[in-house]
Structure formats: C-alpha cells, structure tokens
ZADO-1210 file (C-alpha; in nm, 4 decimals, padded with zeros to 6 digits):
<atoms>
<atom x="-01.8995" y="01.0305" z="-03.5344" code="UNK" pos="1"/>
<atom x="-02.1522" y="01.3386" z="-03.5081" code="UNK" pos="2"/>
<atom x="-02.0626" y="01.5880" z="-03.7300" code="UNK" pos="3"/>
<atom x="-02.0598" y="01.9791" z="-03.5915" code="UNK" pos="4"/>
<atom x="-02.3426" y="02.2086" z="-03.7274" code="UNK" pos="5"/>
<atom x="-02.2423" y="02.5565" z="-03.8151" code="UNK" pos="6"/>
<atom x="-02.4428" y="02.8317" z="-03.5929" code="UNK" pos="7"/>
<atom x="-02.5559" y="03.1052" z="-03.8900" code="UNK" pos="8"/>
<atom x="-02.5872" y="03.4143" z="-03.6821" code="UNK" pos="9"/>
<atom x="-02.7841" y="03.6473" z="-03.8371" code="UNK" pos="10"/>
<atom x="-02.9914" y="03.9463" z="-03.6604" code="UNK" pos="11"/>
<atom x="-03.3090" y="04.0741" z="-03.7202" code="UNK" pos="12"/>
<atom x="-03.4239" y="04.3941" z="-03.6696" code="UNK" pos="13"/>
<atom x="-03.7759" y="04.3974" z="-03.6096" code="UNK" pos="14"/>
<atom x="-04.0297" y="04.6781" z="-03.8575" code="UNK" pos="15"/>
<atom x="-04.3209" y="04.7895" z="-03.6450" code="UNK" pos="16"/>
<atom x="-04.3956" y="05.0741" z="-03.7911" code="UNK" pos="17"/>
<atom x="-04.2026" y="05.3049" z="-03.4623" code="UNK" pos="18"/>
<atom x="-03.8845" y="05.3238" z="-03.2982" code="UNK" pos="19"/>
<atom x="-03.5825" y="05.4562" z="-03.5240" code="UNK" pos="20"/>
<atom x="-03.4747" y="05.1269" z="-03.7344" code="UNK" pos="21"/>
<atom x="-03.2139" y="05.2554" z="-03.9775" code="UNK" pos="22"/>
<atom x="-03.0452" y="05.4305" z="-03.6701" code="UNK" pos="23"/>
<atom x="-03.0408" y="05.0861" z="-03.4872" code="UNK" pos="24"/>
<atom x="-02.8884" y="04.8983" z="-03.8297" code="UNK" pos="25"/>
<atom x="-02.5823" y="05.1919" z="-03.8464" code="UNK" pos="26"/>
<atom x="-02.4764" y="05.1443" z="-03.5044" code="UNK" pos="27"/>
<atom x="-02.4785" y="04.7005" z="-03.5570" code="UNK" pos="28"/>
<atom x="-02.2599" y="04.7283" z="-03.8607" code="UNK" pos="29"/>
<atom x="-02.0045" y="04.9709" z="-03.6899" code="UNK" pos="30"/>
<atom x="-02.0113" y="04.6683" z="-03.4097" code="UNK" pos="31"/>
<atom x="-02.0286" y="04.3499" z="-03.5658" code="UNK" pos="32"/>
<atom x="-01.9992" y="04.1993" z="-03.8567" code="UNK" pos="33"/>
<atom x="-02.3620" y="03.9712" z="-03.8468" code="UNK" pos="34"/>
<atom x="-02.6090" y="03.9476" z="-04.1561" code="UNK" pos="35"/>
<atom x="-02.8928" y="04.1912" z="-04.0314" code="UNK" pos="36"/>
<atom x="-03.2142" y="04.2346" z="-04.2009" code="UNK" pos="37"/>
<atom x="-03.4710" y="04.4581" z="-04.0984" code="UNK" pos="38"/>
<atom x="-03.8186" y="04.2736" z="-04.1048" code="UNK" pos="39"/>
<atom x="-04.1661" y="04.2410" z="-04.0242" code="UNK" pos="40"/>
<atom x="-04.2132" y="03.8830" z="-04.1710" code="UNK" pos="41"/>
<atom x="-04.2518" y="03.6154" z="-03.9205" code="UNK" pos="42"/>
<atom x="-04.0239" y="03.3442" z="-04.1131" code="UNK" pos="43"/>
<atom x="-03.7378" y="03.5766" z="-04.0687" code="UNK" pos="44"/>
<atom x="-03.7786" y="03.6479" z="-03.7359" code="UNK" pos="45"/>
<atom x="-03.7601" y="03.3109" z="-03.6352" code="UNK" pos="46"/>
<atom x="-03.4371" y="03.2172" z="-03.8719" code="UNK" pos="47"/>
<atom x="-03.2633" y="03.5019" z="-03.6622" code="UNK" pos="48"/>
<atom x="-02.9843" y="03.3988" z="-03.4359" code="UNK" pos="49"/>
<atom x="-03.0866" y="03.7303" z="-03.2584" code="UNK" pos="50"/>
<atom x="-03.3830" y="03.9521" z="-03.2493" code="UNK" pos="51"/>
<atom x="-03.4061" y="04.3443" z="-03.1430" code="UNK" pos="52"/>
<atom x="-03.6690" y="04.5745" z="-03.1210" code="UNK" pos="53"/>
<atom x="-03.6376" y="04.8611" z="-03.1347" code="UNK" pos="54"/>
<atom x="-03.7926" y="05.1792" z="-02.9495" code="UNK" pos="55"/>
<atom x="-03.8611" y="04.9536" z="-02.6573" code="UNK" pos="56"/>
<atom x="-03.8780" y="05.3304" z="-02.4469" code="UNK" pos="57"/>
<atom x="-04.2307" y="05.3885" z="-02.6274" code="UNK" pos="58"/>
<atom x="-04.3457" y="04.9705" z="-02.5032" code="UNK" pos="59"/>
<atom x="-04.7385" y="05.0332" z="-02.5445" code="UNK" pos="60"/>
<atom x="-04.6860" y="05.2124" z="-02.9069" code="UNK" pos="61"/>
<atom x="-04.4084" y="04.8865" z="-02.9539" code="UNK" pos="62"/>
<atom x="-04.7272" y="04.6093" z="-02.8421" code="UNK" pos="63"/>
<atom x="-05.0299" y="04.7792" z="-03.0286" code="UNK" pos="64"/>
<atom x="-04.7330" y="04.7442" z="-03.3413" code="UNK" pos="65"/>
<atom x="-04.6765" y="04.4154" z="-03.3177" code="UNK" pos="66"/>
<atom x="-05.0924" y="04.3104" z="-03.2567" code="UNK" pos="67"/>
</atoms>
C-alpha cells in the first residue's frame, strides 16, 4: 500500500534588492492562505511550492539582481 505524501505549499517571494516586495506579500495574504516568506537564500527558494518575483516590468534591473 503506498502511502499519500502531503504537498506543503509554501510561496516564496524572491529579495533582489528592486521591485516592491512588501506590496506583493499584502496582496498574497488578502488571497490565500499559503506560508510566504520573502527570501534571497537559495535553500528556500527551492523548498517553495511556488516562486514570484517581483518587479518583473524593470527585467534587466530584476537579472543584474539576481547575478
């Protein structure tokens, strides 16, 4: 018998240094009710169920971030 694994959904908000991150986190808790951290740290990015980054409207100043 294989026994289910429960799916912990958790979203990470992705630290930069741009894009507006704290008005990204107020508008995820009015619409769902997901764990969501906001990081930079490569070990929580990948134990994220889902990933967003924000400010993708400024995508050089978003790359040069993340080098």
């Amino acid at each position: 018998m294989k026994i289910a694994q429960k799916i912990v959904k958790k979203i990470a908000v992705i630290d930069y240094g741009s894009g507006n991150v704290a008005s990204v986190v107020n508008a995820l808790h009015q619409v769902c009710n997901y764990p969501i951290i906001i990081t930079n740290q490569i070990a929580e990015i990948k134990s994220a169920s889902h990933l967003i980054l924000p400010g993708v409207g400024a995508f050089n100043d978003c790359i040069d971030g993340l080098k």
